[in-house]
C-alpha positions as a printed Julia matrix, in Angstrom:
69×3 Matrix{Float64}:
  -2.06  -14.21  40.56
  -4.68  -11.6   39.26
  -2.81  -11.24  35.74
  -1.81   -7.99  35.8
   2.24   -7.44  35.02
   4.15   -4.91  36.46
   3.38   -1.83  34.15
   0.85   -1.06  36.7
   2.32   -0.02  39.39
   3.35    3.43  37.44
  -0.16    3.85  35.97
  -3.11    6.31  36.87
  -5.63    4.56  39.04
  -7.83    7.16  36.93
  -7.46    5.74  33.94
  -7.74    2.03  35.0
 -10.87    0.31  33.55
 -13.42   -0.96  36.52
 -11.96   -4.31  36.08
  -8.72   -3.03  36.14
  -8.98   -1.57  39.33
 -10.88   -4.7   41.03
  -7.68   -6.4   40.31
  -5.53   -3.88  41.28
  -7.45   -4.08  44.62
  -7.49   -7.42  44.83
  -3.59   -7.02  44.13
  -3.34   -4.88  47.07
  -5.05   -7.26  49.56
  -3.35  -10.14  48.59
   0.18   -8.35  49.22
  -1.01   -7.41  53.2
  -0.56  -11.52  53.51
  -4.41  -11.65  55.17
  -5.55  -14.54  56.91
  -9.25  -14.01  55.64
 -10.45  -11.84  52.45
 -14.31  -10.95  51.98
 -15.73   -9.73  48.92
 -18.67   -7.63  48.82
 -20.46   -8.43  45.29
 -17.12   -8.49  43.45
 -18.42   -8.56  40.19
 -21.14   -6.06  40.47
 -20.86   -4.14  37.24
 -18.8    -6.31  35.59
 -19.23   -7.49  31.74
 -19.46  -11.29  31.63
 -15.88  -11.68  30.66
 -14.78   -9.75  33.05
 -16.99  -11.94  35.65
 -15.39  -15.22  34.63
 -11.88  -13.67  35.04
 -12.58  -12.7   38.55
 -14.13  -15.68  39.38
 -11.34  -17.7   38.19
  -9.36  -15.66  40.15
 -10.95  -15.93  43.18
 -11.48  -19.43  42.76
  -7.86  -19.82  42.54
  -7.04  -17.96  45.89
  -9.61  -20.34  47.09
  -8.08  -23.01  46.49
  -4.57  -22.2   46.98
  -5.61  -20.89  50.37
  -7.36  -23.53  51.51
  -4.22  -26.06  50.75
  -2.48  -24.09  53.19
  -4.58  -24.96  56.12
């Protein structure tokens, strides 16, 4: 869901780009099954590419979530 394959589980959060890592994050969330997620400014810092593509992400988790209630 946040486009990221599976090469990352064996990489250095180190040397993860800032986007990288707010995926990674997001990743990490999204596999503790929550009921609610909050994001505080999640795209603080973020070049405008990189906004869209969390957005879009977001907005998808919105809307899948929200089809489940």
């Amino acid at each position: 869901m946040v486009n990221l394959d599976e090469s990352y589980l064996n990489m250095n959060p180190f040397k993860l780009s800032y986007g990288e890592k707010r995926k990674v994050a997001i990743a990490a969330v999204l596999a503790c099954n929550p009921s609610v997620i909050i994001f505080d400014e999640p795209v603080l810092g973020l070049e405008n590419n990189r906004k869209k593509s969390l957005i879009k992400i977001i907005k998808l988790l919105k809307n899948s979530l929200s089809k489940l209630l």
